[in-house]
C-alpha atoms as a printed R data frame, in Angstrom:
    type eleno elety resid chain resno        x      y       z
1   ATOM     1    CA   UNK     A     1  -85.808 27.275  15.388
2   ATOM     2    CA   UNK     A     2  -88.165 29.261  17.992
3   ATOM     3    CA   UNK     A     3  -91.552 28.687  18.161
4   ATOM     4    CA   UNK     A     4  -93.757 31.370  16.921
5   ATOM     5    CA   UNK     A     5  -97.014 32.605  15.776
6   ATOM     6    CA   UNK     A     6  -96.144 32.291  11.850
7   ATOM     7    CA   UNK     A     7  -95.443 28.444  12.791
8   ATOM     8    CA   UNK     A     8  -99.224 28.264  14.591
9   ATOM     9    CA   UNK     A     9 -100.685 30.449  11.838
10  ATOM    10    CA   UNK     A    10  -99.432 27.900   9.137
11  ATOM    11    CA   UNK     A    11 -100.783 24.871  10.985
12  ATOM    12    CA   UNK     A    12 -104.257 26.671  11.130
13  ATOM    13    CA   UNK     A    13 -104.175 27.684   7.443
14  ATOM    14    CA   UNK     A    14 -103.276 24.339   6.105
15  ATOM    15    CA   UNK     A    15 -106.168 22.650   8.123
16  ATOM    16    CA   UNK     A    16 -108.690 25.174   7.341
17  ATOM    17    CA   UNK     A    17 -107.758 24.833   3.410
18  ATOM    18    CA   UNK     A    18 -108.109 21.379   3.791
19  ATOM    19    CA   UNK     A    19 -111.421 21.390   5.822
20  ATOM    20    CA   UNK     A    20 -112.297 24.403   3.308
21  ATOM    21    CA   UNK     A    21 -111.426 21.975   0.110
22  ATOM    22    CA   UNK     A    22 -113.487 18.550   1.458
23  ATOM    23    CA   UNK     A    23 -116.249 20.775   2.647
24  ATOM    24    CA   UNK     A    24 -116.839 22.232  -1.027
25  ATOM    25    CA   UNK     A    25 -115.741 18.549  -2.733
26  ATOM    26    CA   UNK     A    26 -113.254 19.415  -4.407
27  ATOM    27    CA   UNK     A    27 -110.734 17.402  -6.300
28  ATOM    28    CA   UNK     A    28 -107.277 16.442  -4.384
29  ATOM    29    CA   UNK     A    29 -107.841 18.971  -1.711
30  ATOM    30    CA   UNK     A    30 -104.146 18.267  -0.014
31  ATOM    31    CA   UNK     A    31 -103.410 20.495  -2.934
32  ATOM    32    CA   UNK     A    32 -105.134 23.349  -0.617
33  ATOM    33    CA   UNK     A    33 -103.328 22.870   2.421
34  ATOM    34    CA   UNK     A    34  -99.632 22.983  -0.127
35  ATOM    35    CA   UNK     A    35 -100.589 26.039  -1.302
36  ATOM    36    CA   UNK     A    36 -101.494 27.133   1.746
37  ATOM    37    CA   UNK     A    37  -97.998 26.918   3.340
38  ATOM    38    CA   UNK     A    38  -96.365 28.370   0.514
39  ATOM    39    CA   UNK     A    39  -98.737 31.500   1.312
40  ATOM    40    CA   UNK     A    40  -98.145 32.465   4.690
41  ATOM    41    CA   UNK     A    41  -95.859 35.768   4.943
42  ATOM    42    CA   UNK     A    42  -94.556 37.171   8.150
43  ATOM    43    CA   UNK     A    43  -96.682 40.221   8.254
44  ATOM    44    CA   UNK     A    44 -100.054 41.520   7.159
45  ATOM    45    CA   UNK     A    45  -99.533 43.705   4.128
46  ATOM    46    CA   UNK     A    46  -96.346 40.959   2.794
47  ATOM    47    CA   UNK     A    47  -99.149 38.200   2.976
48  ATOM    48    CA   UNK     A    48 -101.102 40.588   0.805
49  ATOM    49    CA   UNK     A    49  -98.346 41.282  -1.882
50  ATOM    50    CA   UNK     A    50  -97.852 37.692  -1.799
51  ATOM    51    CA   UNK     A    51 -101.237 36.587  -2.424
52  ATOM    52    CA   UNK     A    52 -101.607 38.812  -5.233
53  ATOM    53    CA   UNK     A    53  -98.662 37.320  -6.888
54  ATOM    54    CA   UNK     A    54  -99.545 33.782  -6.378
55  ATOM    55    CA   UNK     A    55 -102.768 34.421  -7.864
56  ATOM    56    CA   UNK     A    56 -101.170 35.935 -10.689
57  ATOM    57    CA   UNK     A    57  -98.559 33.144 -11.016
58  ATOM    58    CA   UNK     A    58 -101.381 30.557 -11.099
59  ATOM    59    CA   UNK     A    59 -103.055 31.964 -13.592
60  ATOM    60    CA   UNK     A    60 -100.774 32.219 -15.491
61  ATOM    61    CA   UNK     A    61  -99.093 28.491 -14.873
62  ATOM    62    CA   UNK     A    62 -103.012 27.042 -15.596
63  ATOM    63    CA   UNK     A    63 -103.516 28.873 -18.913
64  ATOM    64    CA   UNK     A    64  -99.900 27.162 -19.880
65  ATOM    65    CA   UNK     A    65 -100.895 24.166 -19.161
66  ATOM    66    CA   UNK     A    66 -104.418 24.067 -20.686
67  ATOM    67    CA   UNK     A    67 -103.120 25.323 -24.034
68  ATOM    68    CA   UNK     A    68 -100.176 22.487 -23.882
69  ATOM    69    CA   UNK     A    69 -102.792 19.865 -23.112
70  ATOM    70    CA   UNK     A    70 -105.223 20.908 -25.640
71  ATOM    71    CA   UNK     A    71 -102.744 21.326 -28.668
72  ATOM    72    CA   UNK     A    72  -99.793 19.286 -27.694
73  ATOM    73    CA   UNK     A    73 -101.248 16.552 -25.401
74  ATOM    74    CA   UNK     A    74 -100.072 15.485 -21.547
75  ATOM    75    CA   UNK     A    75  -96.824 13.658 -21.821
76  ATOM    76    CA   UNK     A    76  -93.111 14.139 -19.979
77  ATOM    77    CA   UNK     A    77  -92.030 16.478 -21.983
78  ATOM    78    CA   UNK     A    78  -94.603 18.616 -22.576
79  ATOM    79    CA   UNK     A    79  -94.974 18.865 -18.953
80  ATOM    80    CA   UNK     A    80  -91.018 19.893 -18.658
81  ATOM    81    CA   UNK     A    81  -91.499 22.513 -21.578
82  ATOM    82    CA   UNK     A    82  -94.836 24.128 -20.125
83  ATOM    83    CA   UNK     A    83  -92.812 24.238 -16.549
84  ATOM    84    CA   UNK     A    84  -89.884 26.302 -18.629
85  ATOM    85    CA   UNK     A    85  -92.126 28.609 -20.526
86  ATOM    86    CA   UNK     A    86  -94.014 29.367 -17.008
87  ATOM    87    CA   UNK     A    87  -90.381 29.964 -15.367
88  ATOM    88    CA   UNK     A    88  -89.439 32.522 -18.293
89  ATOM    89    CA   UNK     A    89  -92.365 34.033 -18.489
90  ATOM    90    CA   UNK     A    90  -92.703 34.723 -14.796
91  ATOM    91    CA   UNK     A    91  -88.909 36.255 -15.020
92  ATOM    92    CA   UNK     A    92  -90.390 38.261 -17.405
93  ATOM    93    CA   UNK     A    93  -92.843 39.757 -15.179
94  ATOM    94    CA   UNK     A    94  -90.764 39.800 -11.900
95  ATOM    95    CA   UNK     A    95  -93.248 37.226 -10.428
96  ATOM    96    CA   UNK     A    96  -90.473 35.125  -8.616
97  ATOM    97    CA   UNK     A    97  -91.613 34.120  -5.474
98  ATOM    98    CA   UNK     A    98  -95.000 32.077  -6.922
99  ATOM    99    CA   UNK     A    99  -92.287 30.227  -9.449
100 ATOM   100    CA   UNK     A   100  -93.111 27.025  -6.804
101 ATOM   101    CA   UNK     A   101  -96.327 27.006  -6.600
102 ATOM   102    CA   UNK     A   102  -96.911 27.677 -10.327
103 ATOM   103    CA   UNK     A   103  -95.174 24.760 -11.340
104 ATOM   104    CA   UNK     A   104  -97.147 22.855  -8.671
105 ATOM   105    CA   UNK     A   105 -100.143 23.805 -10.526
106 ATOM   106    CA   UNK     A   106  -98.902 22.929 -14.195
107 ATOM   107    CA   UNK     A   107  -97.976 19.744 -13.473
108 ATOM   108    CA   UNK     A   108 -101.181 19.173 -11.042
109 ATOM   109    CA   UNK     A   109 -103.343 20.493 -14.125
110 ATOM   110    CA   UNK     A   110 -101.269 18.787 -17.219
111 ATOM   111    CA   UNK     A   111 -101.397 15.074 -15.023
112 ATOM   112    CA   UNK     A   112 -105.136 14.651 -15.205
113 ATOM   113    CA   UNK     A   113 -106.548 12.017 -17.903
114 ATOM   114    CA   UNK     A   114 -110.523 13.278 -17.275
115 ATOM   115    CA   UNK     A   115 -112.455 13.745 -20.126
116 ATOM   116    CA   UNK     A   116 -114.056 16.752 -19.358
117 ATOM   117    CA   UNK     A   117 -110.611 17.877 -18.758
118 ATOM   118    CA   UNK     A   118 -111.306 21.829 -18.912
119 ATOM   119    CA   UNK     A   119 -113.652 21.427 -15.920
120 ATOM   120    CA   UNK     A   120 -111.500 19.158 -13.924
121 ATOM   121    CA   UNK     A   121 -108.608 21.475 -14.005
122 ATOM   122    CA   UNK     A   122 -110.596 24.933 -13.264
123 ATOM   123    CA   UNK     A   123 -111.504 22.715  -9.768
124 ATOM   124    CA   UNK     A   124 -107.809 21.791  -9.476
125 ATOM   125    CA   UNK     A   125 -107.281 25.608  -9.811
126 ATOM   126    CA   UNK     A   126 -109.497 26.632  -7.284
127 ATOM   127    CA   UNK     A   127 -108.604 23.844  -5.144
128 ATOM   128    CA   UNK     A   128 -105.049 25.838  -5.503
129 ATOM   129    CA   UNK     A   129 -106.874 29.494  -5.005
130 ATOM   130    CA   UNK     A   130 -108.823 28.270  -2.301
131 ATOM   131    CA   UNK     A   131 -105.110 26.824   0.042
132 ATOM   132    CA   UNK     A   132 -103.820 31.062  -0.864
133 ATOM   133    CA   UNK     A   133 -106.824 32.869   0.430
134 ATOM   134    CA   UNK     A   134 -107.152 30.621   3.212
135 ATOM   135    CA   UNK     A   135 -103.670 31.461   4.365
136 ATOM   136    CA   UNK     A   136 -104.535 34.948   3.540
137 ATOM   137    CA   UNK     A   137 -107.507 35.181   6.101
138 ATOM   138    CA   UNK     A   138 -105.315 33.508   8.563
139 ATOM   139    CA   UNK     A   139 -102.629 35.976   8.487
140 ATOM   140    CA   UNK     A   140 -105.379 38.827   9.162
141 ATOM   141    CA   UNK     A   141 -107.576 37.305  12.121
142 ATOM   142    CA   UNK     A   142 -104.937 35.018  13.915
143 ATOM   143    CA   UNK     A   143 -102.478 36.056  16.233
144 ATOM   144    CA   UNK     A   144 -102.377 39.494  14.162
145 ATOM   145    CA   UNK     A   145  -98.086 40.206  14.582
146 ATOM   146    CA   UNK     A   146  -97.795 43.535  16.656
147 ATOM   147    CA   UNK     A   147  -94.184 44.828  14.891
148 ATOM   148    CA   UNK     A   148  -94.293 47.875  16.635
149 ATOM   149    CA   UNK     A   149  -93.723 46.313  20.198
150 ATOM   150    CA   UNK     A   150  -91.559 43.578  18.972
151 ATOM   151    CA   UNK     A   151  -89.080 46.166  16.775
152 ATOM   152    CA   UNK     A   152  -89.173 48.435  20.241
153 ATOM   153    CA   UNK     A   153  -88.320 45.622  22.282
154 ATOM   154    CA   UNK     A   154  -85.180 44.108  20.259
155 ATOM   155    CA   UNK     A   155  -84.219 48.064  19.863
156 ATOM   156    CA   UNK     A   156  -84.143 49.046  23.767
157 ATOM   157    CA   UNK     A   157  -82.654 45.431  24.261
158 ATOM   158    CA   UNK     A   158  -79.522 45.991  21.945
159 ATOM   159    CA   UNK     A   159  -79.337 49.697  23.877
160 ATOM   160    CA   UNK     A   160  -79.227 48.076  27.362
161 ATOM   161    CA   UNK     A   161  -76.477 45.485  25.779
162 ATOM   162    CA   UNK     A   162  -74.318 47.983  24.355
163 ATOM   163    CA   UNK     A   163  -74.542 50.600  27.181
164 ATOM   164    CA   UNK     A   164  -73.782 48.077  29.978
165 ATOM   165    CA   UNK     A   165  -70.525 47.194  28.240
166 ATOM   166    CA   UNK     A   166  -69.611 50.751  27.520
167 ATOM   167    CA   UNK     A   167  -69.915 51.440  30.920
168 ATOM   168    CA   UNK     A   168  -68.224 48.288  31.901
169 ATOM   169    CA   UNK     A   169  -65.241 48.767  29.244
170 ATOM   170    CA   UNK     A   170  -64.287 52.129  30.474
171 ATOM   171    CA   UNK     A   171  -63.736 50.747  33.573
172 ATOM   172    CA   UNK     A   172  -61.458 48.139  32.309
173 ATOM   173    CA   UNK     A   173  -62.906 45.391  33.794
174 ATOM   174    CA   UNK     A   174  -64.838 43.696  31.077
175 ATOM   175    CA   UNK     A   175  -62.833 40.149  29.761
176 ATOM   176    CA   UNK     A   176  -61.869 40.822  25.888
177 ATOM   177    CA   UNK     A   177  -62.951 37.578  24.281
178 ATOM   178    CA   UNK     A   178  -66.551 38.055  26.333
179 ATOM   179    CA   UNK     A   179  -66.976 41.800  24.968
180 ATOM   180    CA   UNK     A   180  -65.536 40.668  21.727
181 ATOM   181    CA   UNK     A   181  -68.482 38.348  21.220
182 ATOM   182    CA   UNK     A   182  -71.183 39.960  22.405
183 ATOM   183    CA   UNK     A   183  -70.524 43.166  19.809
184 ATOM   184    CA   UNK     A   184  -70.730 40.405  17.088
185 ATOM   185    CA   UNK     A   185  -74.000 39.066  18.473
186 ATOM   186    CA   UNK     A   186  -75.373 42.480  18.935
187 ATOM   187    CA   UNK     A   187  -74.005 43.414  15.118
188 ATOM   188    CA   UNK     A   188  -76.574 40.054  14.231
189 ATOM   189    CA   UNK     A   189  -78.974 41.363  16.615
190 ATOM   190    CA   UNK     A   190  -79.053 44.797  14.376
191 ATOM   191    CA   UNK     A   191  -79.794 43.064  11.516
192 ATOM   192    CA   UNK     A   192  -82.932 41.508  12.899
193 ATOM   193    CA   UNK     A   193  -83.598 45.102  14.261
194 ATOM   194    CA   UNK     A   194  -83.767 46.069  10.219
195 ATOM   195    CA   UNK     A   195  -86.264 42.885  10.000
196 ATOM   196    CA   UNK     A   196  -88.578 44.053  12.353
197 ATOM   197    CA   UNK     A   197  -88.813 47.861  11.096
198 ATOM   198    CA   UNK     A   198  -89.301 46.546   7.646
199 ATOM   199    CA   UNK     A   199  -92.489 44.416   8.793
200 ATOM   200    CA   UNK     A   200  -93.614 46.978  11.039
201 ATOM   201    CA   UNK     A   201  -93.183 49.690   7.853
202 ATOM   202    CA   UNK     A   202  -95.055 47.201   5.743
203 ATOM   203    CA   UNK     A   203  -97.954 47.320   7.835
204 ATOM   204    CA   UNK     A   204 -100.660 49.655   6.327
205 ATOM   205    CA   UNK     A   205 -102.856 52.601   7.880
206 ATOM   206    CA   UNK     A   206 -106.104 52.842   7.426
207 ATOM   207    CA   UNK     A   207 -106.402 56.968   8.659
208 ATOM   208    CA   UNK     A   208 -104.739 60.032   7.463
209 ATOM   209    CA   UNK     A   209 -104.498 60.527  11.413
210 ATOM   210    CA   UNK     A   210 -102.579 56.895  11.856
211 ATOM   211    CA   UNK     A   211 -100.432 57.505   8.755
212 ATOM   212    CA   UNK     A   212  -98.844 60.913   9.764
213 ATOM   213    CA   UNK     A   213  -98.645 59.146  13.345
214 ATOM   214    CA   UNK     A   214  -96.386 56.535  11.548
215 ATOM   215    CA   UNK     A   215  -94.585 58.173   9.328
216 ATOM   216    CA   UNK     A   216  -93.384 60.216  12.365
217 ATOM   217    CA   UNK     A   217  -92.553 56.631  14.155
218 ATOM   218    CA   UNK     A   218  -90.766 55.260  11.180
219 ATOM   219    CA   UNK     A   219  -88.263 58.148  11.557
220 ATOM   220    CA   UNK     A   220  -88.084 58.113  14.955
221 ATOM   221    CA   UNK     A   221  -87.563 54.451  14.992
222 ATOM   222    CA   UNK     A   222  -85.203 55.058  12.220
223 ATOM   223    CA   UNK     A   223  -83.023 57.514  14.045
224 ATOM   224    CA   UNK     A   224  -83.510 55.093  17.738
225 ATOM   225    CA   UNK     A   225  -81.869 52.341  15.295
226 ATOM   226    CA   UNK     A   226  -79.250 54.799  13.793
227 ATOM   227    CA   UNK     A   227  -77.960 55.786  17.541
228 ATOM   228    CA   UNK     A   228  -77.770 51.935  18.368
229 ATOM   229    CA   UNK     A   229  -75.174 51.634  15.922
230 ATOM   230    CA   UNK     A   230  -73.572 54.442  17.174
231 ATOM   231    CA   UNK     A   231  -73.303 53.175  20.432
232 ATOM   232    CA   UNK     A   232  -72.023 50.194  19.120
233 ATOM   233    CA   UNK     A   233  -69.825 51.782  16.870
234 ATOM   234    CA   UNK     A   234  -68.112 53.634  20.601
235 ATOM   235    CA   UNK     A   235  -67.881 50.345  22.015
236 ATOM   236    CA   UNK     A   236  -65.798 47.999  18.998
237 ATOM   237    CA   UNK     A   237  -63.523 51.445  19.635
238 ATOM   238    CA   UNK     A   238  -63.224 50.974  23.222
239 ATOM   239    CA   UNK     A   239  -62.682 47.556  22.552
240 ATOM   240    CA   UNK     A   240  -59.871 48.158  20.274
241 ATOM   241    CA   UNK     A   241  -58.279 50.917  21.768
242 ATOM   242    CA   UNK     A   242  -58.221 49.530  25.198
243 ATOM   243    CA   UNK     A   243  -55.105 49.232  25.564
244 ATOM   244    CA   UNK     A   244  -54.718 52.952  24.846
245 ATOM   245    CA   UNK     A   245  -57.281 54.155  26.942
246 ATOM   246    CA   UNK     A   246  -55.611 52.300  30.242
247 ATOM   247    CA   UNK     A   247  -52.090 54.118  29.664
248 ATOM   248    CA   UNK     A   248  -54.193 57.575  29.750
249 ATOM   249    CA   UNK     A   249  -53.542 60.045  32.746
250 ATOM   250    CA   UNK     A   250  -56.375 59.456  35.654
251 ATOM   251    CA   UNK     A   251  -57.755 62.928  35.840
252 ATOM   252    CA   UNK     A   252  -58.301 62.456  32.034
253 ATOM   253    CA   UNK     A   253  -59.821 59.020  31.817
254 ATOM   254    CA   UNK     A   254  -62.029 60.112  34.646
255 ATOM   255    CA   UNK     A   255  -63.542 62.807  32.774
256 ATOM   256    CA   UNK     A   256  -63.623 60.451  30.364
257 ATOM   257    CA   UNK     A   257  -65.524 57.869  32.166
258 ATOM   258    CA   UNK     A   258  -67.712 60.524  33.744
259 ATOM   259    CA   UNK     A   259  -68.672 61.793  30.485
260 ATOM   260    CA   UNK     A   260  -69.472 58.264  29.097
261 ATOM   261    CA   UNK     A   261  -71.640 57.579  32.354
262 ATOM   262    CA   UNK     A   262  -74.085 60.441  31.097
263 ATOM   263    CA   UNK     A   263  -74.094 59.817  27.471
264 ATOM   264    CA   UNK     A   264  -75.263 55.872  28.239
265 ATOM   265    CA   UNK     A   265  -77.925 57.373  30.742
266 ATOM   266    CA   UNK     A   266  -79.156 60.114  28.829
267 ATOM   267    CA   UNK     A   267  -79.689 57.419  26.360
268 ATOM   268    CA   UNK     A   268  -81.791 55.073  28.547
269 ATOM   269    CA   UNK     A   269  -83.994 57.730  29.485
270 ATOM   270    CA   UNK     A   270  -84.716 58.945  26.183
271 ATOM   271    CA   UNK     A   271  -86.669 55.170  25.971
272 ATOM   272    CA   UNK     A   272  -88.251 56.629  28.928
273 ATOM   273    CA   UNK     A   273  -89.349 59.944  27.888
274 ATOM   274    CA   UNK     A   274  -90.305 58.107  25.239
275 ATOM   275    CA   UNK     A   275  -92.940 55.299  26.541
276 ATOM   276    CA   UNK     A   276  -94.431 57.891  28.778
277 ATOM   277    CA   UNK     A   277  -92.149 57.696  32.182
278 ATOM   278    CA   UNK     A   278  -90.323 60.782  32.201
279 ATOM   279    CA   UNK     A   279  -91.982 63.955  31.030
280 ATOM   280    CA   UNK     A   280  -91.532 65.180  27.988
281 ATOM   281    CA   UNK     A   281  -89.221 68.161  28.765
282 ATOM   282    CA   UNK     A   282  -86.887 66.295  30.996
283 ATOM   283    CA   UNK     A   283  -83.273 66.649  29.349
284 ATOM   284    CA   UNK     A   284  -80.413 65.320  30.322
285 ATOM   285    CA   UNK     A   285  -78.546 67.912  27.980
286 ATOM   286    CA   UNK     A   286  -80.536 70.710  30.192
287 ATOM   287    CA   UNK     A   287  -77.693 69.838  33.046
288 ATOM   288    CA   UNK     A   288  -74.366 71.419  32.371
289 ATOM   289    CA   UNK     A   289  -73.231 69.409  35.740
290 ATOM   290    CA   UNK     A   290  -74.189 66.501  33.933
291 ATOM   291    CA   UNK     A   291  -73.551 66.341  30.081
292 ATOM   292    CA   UNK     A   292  -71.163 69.019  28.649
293 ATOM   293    CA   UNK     A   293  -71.696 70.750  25.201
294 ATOM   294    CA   UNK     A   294  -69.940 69.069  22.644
295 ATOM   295    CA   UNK     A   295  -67.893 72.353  21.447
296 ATOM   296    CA   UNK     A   296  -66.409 71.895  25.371
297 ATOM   297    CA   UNK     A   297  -66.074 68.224  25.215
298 ATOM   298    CA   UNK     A   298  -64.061 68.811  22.128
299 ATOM   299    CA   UNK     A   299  -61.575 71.445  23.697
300 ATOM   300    CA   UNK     A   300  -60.980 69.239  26.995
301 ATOM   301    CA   UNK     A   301  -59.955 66.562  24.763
302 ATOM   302    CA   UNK     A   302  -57.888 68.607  22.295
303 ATOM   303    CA   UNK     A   303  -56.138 69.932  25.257
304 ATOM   304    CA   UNK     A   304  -55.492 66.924  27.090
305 ATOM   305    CA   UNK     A   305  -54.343 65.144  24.201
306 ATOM   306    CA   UNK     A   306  -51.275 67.475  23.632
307 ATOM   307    CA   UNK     A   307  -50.483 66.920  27.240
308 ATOM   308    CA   UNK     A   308  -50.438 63.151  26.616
309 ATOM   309    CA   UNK     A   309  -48.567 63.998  23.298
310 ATOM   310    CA   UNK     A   310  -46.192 65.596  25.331
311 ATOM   311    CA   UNK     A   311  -45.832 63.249  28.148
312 ATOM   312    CA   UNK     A   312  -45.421 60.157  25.910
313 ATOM   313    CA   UNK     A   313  -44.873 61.094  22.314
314 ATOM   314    CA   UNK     A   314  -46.297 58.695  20.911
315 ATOM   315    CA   UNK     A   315  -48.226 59.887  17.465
316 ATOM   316    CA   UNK     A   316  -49.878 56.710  16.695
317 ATOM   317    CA   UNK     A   317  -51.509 56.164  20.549
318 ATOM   318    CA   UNK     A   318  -52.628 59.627  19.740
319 ATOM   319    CA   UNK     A   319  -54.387 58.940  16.655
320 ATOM   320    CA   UNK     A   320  -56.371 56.075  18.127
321 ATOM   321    CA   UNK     A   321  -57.370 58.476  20.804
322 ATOM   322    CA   UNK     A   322  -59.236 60.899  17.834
323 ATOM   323    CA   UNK     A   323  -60.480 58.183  16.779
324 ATOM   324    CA   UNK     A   324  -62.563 57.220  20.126
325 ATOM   325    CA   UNK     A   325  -62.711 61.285  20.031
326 ATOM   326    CA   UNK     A   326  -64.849 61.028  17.064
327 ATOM   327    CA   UNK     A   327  -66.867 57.944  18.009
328 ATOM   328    CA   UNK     A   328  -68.174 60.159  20.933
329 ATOM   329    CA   UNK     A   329  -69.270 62.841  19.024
330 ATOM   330    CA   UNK     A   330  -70.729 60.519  16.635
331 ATOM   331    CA   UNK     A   331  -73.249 59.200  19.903
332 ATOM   332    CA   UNK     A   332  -74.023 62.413  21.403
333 ATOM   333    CA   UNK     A   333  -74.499 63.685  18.034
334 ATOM   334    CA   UNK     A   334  -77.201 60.972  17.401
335 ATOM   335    CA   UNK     A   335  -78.433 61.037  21.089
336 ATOM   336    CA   UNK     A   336  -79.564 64.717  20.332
337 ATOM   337    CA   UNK     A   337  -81.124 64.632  17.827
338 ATOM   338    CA   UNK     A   338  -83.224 61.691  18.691
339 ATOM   339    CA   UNK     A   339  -83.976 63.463  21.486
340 ATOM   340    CA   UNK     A   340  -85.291 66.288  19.083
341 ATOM   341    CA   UNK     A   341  -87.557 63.816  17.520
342 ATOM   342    CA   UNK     A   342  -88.979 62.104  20.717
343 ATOM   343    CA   UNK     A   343  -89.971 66.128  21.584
344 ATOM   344    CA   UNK     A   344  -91.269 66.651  17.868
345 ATOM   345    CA   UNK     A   345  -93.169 63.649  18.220
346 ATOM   346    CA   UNK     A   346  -95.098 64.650  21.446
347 ATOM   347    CA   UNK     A   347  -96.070 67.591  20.461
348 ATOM   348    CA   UNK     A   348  -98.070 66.003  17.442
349 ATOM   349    CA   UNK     A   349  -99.086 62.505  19.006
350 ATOM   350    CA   UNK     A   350  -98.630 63.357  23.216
351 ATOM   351    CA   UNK     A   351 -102.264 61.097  23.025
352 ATOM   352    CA   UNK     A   352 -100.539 58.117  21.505
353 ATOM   353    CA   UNK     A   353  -97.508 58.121  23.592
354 ATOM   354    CA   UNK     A   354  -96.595 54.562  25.470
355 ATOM   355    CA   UNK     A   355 -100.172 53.054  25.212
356 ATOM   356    CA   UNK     A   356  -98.639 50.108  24.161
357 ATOM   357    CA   UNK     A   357  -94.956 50.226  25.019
358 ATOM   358    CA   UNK     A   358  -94.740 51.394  28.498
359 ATOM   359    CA   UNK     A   359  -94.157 47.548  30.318
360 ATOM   360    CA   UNK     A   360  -91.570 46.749  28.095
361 ATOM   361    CA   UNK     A   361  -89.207 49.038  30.128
């Protein structure tokens, strides 16, 4: 496990509960700082949702056990049966995350022998309240996550990956077993990608301005993701096909290397153009030299594949080449019209661009 800022922010909201819970005097307060751990969310607006439903849940789990006290007393089973009505009733209403902390609370409530028993377990309530709101204000004012530069980051990181060992597997130099696990760490490394543009999509706007500034990032950042996997996609085919790809004839896997060589660098400076380092109507698809219109790319293959049809005759090696064929158009497909969006997004937000993202290239 890493060290991070949730694991600081939870040490600072269970103190402050408990400081919180001896300052007012109120009853047990360790039960603060429990309910304060089971309160801290990874990002602003999930602390928020959580909160909400922990509330709810103990409300709900301190009415229960009230009622069973008062009618049916404080005994084993009684406690057991409040805990099951609480679980079904929170099924019920889709309130599963507080289950926990809910059942905490019955059992904290239904255990007290006080005689002024109603008062004694509102404090044990709020004792409870008190542990979720102080996580609550942690999450806002402490170490505040910034999921925009932290979802950029892991997304130009798994781009530089995957683009070095494109580069380096058309060359035919890369070492299988090395390539073959570093496309399943980058495939993991995706997934936290997802992570991070769910927290950073969960974070709210507090401007008309900022929210059609982020709606335009969430589908840029959406489409910067969906190229990724393209690019990853071309390299497991590399991988695969490699064998293939060596017994092609050098003038054609030169073009073919050449062409991946501008692909891979058109895509690193779109994270440029991006962040503020290139201008904005820099293209890479601007250079016929460089990058070559699909509709082209296609015929040059088409072409040179029914040469190495010819040569070899061999259907299935031919097959596997459409399929790398396709993966190609898949990337430059995706590269274009991220490209698209980068442009789109300048000319709406040019004041916004790379403020904050700039040093991470």
């Amino acid at each position: 496990m890493q060290l991070g800022a949730r694991i600081f922010k939870t040490g600072v909201a269970i103190s402050l509960a408990l400081f919180l819970a001896d300052w007012l005097d109120l009853p047990i307060p360790i039960m603060a700082g429990i309910a304060a751990i089971f309160a801290i969310q990874p990002s602003i607006y999930q602390s928020y949702l959580t909160v909400l439903d922990q509330i709810y849940g103990n409300i709900i789990g301190a009415v229960i056990a009230i009622i069973f006290v008062l009618t049916l007393g404080a005994n084993y089973l009684t406690v057991g049966l409040a805990a099951v009505l609480a679980i079904i009733i929170m099924l019920k209403l889709n309130l599963n995350n507080p289950v926990s902390l809910t059942l905490v609370t019955i059992i904290v409530i239904m255990e007290s022998q006080e005689e002024a028993f109603l008062e004694f377990a509102g404090l044990r309530f709020l004792t409870i309240l008190l542990g979720i709101l102080s996580a609550f204000i942690v999450n806002i004012i402490f170490l505040p996550p910034k999921y925009e530069a932290r979802l950029f980051t892991s997304i130009h990181e798994v781009t530089e990956e995957a683009i070095r060992w494109i580069r380096v597997s058309i060359r035919h130099v890369s070492d299988h077993t090395s390539v073959k696990n570093d496309i399943d760490r980058l495939s993991e490394k995706l997934e936290k990608v997802d992570q991070w543009y769910s927290f950073y999509k969960d974070e709210r706007s507090y401007s008309k301005k900022q929210q059609y500034a982020k709606g335009r990032k969430l589908v840029l950042y959406r489409q910067m993701i969906t190229t990724n996997r393209k690019s990853l996609d071309l390299l497991k085919r590399l991988h695969r096909y490699e064998n293939e790809l060596m017994e092609l004839p050098e003038h054609f896997h030169m073009m073919l290397q050449d062409h991946l060589e501008s692909l891979t660098s058109y895509h690193d400076q779109l994270y440029m153009k991006y962040v503020g380092k290139l201008r904005p109507e820099h293209s890479e698809t601007s250079e016929e030299d460089v990058i070559l219109k699909r509709n082209e790319v296609l015929s040059i293959f088409v072409k040179e594949i029914a040469i190495a049809q010819e040569e070899a005759g061999d259907d299935l090696s031919i097959y596997r080449l459409m399929h790398i064929l396709s993966a190609i158009l898949d990337y430059e497909e995706q590269l274009e019209h991220l490209d698209l969006l980068i442009m789109s997004y300048y000319n709406y937000h040019s004041e916004e661009v790379g403020s904050d993202l700039e040093n991470i290239i």
